[in-house]
Backbone bond lengths (Angstrom), bond angles and torsions (degrees), N, CA, C in turn:
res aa  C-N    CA-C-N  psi(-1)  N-CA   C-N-CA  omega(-1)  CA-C   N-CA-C  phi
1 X - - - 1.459 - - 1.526 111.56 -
2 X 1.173 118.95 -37.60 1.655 130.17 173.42 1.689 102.59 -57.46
3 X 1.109 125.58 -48.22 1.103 124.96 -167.22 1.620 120.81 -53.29
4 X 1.891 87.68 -56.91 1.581 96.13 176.75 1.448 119.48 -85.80
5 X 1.617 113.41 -4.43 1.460 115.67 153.59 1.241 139.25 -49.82
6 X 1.820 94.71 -40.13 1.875 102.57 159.78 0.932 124.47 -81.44
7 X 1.720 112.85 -26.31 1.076 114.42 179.24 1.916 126.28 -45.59
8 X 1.782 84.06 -52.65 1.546 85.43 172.92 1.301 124.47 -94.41
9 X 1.141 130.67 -2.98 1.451 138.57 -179.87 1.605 118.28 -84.13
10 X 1.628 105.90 -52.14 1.216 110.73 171.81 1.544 111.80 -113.48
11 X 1.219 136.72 -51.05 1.032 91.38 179.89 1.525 136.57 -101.50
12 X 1.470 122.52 14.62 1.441 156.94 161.34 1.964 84.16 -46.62
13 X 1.195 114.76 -103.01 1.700 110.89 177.20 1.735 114.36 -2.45
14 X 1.234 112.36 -53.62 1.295 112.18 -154.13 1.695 103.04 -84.35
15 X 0.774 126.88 -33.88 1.734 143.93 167.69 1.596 113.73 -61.66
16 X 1.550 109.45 -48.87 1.602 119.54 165.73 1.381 113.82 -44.52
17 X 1.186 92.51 -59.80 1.640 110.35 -174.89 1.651 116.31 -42.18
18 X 1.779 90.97 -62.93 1.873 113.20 177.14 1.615 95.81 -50.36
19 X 1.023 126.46 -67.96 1.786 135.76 -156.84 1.521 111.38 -49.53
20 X 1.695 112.07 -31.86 1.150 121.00 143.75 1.224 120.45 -3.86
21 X 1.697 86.53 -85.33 1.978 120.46 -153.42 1.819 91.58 -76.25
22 X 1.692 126.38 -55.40 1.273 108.96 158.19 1.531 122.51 -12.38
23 X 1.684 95.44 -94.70 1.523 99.82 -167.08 1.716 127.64 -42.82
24 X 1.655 94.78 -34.57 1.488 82.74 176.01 1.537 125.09 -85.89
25 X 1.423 95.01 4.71 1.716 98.67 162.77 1.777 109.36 -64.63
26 X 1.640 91.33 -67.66 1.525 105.64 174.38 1.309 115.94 -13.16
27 X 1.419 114.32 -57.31 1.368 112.00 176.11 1.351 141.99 -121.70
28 X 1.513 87.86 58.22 1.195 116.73 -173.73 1.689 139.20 48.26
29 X 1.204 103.37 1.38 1.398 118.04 -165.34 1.521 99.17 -61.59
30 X 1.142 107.63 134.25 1.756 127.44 179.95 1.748 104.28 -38.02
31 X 1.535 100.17 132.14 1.886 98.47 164.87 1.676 66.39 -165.88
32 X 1.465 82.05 161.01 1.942 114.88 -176.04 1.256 86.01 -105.90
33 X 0.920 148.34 116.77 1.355 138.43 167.18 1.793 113.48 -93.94
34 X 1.222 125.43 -12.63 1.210 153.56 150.81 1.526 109.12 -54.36
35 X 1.180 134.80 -52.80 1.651 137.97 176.72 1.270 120.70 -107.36
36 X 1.917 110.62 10.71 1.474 111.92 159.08 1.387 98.26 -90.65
37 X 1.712 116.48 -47.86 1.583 106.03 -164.73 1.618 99.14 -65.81
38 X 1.313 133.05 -42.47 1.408 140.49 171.71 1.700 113.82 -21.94
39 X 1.550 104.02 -60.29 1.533 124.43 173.60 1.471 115.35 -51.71
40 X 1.766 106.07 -53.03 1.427 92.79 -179.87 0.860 104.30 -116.37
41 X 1.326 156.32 69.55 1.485 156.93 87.46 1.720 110.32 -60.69
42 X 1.270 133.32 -43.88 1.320 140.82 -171.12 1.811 101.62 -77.88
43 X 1.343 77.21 -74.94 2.178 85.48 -174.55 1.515 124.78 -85.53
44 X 1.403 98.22 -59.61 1.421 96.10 -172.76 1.349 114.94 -44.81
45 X 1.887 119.70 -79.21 1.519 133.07 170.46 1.387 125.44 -10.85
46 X 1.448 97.50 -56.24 1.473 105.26 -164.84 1.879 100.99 -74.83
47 X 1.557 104.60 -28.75 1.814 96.86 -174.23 1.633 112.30 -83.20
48 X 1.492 97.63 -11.22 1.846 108.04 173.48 1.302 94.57 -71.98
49 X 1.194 111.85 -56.92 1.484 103.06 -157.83 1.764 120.10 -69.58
50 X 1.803 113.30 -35.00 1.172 107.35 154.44 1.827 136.44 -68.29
51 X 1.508 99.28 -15.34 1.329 103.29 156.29 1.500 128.10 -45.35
52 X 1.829 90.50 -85.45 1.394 108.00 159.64 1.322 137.36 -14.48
53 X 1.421 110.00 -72.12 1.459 129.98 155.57 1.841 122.49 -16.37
54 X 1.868 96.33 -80.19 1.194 94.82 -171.91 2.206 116.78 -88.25
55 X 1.391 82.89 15.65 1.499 86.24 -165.80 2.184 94.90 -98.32
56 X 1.172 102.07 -37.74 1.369 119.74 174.91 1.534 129.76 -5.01
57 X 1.605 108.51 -71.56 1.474 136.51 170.60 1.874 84.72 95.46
58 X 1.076 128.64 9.93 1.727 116.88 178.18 1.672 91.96 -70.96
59 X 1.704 80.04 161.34 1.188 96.99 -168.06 1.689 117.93 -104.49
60 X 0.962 155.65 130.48 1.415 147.63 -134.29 1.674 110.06 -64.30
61 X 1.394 101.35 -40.41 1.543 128.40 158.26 1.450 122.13 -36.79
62 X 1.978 115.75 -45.62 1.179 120.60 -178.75 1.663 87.53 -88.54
63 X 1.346 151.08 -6.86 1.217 122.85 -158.18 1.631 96.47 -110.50
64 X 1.621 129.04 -20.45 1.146 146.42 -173.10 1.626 96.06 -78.69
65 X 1.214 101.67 -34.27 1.482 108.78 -174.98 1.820 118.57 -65.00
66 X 1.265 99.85 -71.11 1.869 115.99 154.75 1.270 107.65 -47.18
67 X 1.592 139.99 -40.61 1.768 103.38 -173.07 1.551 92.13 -89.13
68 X 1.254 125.23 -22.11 1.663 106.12 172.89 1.470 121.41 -46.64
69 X 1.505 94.87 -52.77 1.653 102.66 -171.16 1.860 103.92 -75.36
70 X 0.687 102.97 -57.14 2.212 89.30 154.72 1.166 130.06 -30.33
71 X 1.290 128.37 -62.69 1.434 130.96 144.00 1.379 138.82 -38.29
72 X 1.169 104.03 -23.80 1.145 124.02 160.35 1.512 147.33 -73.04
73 X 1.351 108.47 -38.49 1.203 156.76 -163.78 1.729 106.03 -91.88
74 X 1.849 96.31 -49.52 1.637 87.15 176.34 1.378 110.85 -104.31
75 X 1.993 115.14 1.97 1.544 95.59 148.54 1.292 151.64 -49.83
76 X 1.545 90.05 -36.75 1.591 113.96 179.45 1.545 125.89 -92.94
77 X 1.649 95.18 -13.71 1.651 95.58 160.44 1.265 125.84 -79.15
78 X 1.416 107.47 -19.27 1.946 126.78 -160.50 1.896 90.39 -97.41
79 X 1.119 137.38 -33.79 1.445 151.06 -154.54 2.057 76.29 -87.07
80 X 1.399 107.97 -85.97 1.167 127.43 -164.70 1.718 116.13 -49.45
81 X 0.992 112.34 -33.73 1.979 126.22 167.02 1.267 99.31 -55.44
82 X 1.585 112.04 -88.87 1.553 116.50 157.43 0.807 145.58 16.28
83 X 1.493 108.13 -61.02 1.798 112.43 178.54 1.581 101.34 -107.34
84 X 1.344 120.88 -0.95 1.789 125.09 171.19 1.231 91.32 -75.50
85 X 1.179 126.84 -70.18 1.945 132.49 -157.52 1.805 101.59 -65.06
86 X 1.362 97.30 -51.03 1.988 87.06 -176.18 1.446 110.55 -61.89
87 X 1.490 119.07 -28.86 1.715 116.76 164.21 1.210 119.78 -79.67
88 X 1.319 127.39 0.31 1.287 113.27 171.14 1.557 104.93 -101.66
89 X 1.499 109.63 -24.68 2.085 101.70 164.70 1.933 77.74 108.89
90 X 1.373 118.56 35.46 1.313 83.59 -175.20 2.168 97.22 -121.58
91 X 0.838 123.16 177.28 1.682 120.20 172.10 1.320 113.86 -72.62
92 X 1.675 109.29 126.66 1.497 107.26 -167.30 1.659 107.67 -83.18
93 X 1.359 106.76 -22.62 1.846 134.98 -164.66 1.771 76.94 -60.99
94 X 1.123 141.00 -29.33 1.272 145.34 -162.93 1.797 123.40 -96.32
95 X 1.501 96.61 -70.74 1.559 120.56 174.31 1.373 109.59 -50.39
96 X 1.588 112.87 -64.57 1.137 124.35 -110.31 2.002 99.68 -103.46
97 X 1.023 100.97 5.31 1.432 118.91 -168.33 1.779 99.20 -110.14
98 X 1.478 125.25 -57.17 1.368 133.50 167.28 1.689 109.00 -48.62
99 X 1.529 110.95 -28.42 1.591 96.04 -165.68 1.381 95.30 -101.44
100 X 1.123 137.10 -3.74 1.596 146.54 -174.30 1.562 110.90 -89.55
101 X 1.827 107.69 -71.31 1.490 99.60 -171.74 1.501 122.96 -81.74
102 X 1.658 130.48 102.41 1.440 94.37 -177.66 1.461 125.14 -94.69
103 X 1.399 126.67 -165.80 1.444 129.60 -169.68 1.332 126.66 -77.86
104 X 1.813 109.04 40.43 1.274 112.81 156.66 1.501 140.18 -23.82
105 X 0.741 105.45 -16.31 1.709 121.76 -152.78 1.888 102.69 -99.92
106 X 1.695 121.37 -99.25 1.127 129.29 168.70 1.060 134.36 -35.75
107 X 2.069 101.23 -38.97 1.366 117.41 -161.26 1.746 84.60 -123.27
108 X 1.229 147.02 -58.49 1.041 135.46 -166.16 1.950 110.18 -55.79
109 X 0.883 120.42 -75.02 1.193 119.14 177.14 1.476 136.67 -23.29
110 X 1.904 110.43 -38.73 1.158 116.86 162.04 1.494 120.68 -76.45
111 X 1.364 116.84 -32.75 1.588 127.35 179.26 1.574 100.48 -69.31
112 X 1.015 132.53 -17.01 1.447 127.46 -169.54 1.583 106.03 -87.43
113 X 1.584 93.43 -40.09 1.990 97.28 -170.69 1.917 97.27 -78.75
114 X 0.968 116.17 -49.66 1.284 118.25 -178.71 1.712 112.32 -60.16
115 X 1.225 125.66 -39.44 1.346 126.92 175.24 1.384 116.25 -52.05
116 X 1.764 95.62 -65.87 1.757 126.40 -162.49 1.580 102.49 -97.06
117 X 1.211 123.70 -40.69 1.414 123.01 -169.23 1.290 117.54 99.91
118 X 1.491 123.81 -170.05 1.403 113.50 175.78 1.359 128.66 -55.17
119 X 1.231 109.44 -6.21 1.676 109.38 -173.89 1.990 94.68 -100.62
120 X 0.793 82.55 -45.16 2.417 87.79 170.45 1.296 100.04 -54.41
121 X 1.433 135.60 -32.17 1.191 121.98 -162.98 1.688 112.13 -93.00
122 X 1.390 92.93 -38.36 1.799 100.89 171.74 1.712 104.13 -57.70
123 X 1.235 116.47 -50.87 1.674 113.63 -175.15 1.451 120.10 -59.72
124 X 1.488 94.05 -41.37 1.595 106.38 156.95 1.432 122.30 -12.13
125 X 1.564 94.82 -87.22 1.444 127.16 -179.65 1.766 99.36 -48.42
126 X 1.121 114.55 -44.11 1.640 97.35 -161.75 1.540 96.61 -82.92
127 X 1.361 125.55 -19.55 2.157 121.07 169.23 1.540 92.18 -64.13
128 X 1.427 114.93 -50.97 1.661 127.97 -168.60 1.827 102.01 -37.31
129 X 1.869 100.65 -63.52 1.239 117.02 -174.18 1.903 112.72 -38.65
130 X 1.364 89.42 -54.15 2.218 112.27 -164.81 1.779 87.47 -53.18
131 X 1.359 98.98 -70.21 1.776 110.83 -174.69 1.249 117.93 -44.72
132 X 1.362 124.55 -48.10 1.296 118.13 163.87 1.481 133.98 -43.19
133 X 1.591 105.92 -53.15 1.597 120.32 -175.64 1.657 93.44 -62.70
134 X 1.400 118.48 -43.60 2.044 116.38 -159.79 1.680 86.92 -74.56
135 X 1.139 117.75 -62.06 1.939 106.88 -175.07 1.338 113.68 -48.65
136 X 1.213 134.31 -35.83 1.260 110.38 178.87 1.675 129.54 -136.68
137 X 1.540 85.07 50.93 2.134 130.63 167.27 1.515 80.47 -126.88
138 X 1.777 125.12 -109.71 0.986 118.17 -147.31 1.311 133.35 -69.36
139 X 1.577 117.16 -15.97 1.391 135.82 176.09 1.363 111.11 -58.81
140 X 1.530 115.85 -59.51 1.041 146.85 -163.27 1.464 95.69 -71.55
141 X 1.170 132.06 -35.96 1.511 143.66 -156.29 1.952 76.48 -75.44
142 X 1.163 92.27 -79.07 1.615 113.44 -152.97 1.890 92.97 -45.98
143 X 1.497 119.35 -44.93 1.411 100.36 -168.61 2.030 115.73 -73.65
144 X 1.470 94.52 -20.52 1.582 93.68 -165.71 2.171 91.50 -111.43
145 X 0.869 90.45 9.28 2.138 103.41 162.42 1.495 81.05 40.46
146 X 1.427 126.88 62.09 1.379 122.70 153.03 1.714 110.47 -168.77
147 X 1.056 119.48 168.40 1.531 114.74 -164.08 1.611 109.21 -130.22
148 X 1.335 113.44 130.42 1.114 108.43 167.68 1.808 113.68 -149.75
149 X 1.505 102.81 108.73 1.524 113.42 -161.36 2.060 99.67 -64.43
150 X 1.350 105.60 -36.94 1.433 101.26 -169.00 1.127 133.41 -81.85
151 X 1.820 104.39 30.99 1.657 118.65 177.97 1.381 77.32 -113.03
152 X 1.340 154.25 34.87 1.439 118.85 158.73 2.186 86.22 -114.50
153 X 0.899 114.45 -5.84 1.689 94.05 161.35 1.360 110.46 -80.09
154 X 1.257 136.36 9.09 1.330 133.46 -178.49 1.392 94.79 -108.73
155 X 1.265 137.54 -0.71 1.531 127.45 -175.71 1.526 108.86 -109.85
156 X 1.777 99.57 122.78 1.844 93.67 -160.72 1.726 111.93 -72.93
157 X 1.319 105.51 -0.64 1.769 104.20 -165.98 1.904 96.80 -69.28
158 X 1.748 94.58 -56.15 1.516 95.37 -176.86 1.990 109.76 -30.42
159 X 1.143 110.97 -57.70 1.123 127.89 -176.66 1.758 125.85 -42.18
160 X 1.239 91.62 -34.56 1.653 137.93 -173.06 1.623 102.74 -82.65
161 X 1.041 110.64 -54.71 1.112 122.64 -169.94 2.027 122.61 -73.58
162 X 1.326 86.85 -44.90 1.643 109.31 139.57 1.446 137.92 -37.45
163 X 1.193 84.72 -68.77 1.957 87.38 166.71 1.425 121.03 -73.25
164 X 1.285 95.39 -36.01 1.587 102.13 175.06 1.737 112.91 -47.07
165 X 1.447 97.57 -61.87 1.484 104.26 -176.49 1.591 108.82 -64.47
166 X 1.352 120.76 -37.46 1.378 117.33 176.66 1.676 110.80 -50.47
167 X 0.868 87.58 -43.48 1.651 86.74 173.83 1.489 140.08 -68.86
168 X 1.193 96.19 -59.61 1.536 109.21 149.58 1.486 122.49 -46.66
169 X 1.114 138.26 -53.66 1.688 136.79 158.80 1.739 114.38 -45.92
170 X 0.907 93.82 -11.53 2.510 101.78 -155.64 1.977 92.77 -114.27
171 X 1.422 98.87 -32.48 1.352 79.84 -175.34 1.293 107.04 100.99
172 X 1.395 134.16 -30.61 1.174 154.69 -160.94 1.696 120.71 -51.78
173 X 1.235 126.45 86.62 1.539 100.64 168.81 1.497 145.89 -86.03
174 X 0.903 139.84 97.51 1.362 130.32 169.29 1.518 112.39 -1.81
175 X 1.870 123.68 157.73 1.011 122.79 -158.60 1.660 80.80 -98.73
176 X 1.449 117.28 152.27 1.704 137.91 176.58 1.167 126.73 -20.10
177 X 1.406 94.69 -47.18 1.591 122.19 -137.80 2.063 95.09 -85.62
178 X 1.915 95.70 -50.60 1.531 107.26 167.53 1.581 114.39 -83.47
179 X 1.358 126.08 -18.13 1.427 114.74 -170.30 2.155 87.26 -88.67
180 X 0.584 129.86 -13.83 2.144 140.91 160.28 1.483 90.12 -56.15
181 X 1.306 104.36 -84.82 1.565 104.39 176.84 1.613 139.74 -16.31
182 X 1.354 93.19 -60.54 1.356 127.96 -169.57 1.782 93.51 -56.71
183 X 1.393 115.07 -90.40 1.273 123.69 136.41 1.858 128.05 20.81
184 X 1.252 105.02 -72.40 1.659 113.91 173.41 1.208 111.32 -73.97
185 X 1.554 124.33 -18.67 1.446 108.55 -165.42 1.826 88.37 -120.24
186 X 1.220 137.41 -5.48 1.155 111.50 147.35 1.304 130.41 -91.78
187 X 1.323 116.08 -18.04 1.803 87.08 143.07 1.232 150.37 -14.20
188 X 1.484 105.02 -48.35 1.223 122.79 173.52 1.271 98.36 -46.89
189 X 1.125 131.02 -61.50 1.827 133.37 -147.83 1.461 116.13 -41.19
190 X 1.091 111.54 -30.66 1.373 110.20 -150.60 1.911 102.59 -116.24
191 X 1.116 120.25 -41.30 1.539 97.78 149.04 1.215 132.10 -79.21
192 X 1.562 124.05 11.77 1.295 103.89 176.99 1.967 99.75 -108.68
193 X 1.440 99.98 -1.35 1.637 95.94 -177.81 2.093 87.94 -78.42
194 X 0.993 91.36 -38.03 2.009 84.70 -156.62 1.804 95.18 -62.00
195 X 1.538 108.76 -51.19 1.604 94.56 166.28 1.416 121.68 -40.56
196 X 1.347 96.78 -62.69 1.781 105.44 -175.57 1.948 101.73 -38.19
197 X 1.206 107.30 -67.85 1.086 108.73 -177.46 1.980 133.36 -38.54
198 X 1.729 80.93 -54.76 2.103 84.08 171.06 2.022 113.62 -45.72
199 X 2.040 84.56 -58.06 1.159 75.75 175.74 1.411 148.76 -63.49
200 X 1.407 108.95 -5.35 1.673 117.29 -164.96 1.509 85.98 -86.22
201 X 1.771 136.64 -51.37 0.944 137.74 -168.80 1.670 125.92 -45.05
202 X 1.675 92.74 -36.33 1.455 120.56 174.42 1.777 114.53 -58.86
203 X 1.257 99.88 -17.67 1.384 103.16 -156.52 1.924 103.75 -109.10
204 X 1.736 100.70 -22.98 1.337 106.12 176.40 1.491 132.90 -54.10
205 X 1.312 156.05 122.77 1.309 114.04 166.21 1.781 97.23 -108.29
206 X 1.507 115.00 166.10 1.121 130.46 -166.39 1.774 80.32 -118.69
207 X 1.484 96.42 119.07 1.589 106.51 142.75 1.655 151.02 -114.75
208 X 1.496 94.00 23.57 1.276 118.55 151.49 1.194 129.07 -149.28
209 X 1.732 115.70 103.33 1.604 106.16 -164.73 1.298 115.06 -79.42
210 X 1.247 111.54 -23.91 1.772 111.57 176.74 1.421 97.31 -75.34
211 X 0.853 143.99 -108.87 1.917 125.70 177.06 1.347 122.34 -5.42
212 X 0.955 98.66 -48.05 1.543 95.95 166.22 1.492 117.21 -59.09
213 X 1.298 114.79 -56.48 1.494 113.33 -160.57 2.247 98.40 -77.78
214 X 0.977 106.73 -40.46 1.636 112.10 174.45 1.684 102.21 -46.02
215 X 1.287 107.12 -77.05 1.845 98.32 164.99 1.504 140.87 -43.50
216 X 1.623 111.37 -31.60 1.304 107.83 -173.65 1.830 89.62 -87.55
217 X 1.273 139.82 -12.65 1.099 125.39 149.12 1.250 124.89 -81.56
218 X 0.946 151.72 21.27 1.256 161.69 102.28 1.523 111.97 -40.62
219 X 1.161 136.09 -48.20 1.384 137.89 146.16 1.355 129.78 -28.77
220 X 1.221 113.21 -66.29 1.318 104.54 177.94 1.108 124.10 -106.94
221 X 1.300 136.44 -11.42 1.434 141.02 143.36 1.515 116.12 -53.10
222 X 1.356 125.97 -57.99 1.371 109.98 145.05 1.258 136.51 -26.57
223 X 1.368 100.59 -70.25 1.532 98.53 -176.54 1.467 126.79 -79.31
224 X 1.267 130.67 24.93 1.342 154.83 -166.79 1.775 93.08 -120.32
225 X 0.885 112.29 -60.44 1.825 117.03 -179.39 1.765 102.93 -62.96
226 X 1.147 88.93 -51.05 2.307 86.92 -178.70 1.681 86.90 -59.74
227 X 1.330 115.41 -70.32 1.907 93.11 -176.45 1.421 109.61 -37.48
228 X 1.355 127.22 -77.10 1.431 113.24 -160.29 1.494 115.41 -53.16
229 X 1.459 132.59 -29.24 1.400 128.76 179.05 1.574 99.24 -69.99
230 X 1.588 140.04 -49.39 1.187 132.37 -163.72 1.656 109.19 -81.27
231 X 0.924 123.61 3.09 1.681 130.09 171.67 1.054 106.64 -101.82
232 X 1.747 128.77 -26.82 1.658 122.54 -156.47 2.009 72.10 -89.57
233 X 1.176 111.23 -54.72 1.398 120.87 -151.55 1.643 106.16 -47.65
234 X 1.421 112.52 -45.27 1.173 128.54 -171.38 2.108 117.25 -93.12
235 X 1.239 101.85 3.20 1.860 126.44 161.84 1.204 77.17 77.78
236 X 1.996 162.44 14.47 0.911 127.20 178.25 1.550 121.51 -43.84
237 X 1.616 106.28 170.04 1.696 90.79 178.26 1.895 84.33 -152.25
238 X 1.493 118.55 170.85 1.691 127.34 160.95 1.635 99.87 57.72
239 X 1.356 99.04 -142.54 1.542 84.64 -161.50 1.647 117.44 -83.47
240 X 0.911 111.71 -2.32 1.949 115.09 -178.78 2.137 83.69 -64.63
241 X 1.481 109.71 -62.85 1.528 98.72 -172.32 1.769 112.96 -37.41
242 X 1.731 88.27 -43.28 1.594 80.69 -157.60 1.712 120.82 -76.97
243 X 1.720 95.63 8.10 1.560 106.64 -168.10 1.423 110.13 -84.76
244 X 1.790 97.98 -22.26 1.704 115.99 -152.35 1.177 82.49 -101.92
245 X 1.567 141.70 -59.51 1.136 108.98 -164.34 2.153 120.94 -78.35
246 X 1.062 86.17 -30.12 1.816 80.76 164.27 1.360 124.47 -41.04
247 X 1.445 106.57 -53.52 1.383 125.68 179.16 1.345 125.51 -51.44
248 X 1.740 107.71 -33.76 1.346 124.41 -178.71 1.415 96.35 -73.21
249 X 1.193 121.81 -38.37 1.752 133.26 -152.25 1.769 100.40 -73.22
250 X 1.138 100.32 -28.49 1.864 90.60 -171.28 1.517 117.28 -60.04
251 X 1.414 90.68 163.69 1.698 96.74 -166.87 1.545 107.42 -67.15
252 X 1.315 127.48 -157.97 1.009 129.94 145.89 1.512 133.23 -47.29
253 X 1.427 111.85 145.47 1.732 109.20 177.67 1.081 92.46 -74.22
254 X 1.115 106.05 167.41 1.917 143.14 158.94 1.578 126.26 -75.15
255 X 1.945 93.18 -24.59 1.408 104.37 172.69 1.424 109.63 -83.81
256 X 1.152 118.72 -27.11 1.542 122.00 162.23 1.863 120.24 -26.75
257 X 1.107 93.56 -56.88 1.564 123.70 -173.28 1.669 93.31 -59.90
258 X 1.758 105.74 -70.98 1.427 111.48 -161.06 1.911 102.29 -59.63
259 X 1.664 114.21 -19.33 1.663 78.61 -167.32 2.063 89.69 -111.05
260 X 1.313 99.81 22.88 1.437 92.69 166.33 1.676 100.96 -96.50
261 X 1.603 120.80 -27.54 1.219 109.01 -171.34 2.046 97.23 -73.53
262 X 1.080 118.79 -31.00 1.400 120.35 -164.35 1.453 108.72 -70.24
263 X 1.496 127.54 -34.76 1.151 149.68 -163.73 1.872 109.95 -98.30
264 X 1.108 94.42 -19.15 1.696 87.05 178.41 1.611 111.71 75.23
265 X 1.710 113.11 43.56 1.114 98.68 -176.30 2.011 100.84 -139.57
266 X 1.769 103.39 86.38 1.223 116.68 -170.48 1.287 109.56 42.74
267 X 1.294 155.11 72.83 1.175 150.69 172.83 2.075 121.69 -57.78
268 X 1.250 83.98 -20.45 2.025 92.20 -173.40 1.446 79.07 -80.02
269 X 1.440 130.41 -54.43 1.658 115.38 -160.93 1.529 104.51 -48.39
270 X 1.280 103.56 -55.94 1.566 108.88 -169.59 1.775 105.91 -57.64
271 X 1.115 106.52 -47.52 2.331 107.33 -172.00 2.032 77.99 -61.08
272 X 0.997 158.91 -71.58 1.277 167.57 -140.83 1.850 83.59 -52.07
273 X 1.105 113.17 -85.40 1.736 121.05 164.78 1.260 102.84 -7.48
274 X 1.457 102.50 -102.54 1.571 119.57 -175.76 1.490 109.48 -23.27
275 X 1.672 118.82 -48.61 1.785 104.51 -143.82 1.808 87.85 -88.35
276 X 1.497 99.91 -54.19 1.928 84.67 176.25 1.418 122.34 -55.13
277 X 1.071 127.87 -28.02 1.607 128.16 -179.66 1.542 113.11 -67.21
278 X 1.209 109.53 -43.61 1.314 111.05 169.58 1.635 127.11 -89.74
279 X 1.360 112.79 1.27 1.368 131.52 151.62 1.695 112.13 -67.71
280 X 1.630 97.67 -59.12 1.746 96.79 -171.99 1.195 111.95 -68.68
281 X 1.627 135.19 -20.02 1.202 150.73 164.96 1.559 119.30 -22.12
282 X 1.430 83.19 -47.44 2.154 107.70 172.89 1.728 110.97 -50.00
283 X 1.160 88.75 -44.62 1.589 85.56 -177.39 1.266 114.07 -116.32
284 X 1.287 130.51 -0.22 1.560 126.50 -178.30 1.749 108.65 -101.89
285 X 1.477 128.61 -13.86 1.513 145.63 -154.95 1.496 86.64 -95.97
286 X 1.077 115.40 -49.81 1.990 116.75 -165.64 1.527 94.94 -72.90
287 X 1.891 135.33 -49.38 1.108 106.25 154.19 1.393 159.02 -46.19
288 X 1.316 84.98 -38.79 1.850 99.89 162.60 1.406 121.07 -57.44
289 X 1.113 112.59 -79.18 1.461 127.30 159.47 1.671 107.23 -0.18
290 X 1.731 94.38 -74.18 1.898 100.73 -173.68 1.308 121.00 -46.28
291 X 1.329 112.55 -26.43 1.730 107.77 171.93 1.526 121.70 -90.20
292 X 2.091 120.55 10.87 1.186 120.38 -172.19 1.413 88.09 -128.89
293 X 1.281 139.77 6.10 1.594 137.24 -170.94 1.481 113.14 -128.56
């Protein structure tokens, strides 16, 4: 009964939502998908996350706690991919980025508030925060095999994420009028990632489903075990455990896809990743879940 309780409670919502953004791909009906991700990467994200943040009541302790275990989490997935793909003889510029970052973001963020509640969703954001900065420094490193630290001052979340915590540590509130603000426009975030999301899926094609499906289990079976080892390791306990290991559990990103298509590095292998991982997600997330709820 637990099972199909999450099933439909939490993660039933988050799939509704996507099938949305699917179907109205399906039929073609107009979306910019260029000035939705634009919107919430620029505005929305960053005002969720300073919302979130200073609205929270976490304690600096629980937030030091979550980006550790984030950091953590995608050390040992990025270490552990690594030495799977270079022993199997296969391209890491490819593998090794899909089996590392997962879909914190579109799909993590809503599964966190709906799982954990407002306090899952603030912790969220701060695994959200760690994952973000490593996908696109080290992700980005590994798909375009070159490095450049001074595109993450151009990314407004880092920024976001900053104030957020400044605030939250200080006690500090924003004046009404913008913390209202702040508030209305992250709203936005979170239905326009699950749209964003159906639809991007709609748009993938997978050209190898048996590779595909062998890796995207490698995905989340992997990354379900790095959560449970980096929570046992680190004594988490209540919902910080249950934030870290969910978080670990998601399928593949979507940005995976976008900087393998940008980079010239097989892009169908990688959408192949993404679309089964976040297919098997349906039925592998409500298991996970049952041992953190």
């Amino acid at each position: 009964m637990q099972l199909i309780s999450i099933l439909i409670d939490v993660v039933g919502p988050v799939f509704l939502a996507a099938l949305v953004g699917y179907l109205w791909a399906w039929r073609g009906a107009p979306f910019d998908a260029k000035f939705v991700a634009l919107l919430v990467t620029v505005v929305g994200t960053p005002c969720l996350v300073i919302d979130s943040l200073s609205t929270s009541g976490l304690q600096a302790s629980s937030l030091g706690a979550i980006a550790l275990a984030s950091a953590l989490c995608h050390v040992v997935a990025l270490s552990s991919s690594f030495a799977a793909v270079r022993a199997l003889g296969m391209p890491t510029t490819v593998y090794v980025p899909a089996l590392t970052f997962p879909n914190v973001g579109n799909m993590g963020l809503p599964l966190g508030l709906f799982a954990f509640g407002e306090a899952g969703l603030a912790l969220s954001i701060g695994y959200f925060a760690v994952a973000t900065l490593l996908q696109f420094t080290v992700g980005q490193a590994i798909a375009a095999k070159s490095v450049n630290p001074a595109a993450l001052l151009r990314v407004p979340l880092i920024w976001a994420v900053l104030a957020g915590l400044f605030l939250a540590v200080t006690g500090l509130h924003l004046p009404s009028v913008a913390a209202r603000a702040m508030h209305i426009l992250g709203g936005l975030t979170v239905p326009l990632m699950l749209l964003s999301l159906g639809h991007s899926l709609a748009r993938l094609k997978s050209a190898s489903i048996g590779r595909g499906l062998a890796f995207a289990l490698a995905r989340l079976l992997g990354g379900f075990a790095v959560g449970w080892l980096v929570a046992s390791l680190l004594g988490l306990e209540g919902v910080t455990r249950g934030v870290v290991v969910a978080q670990s559990s998601m399928p593949s990103a979507v940005y995976n896809y976008m900087f393998a298509e940008r980079y010239g590095n097989h892009p169908e292998e990688v959408a192949g990743i993404v679309v089964v991982s976040t297919l098997l997600s349906i039925a592998l997330l409500p298991l996970f879940l049952s041992t953190v709820m």
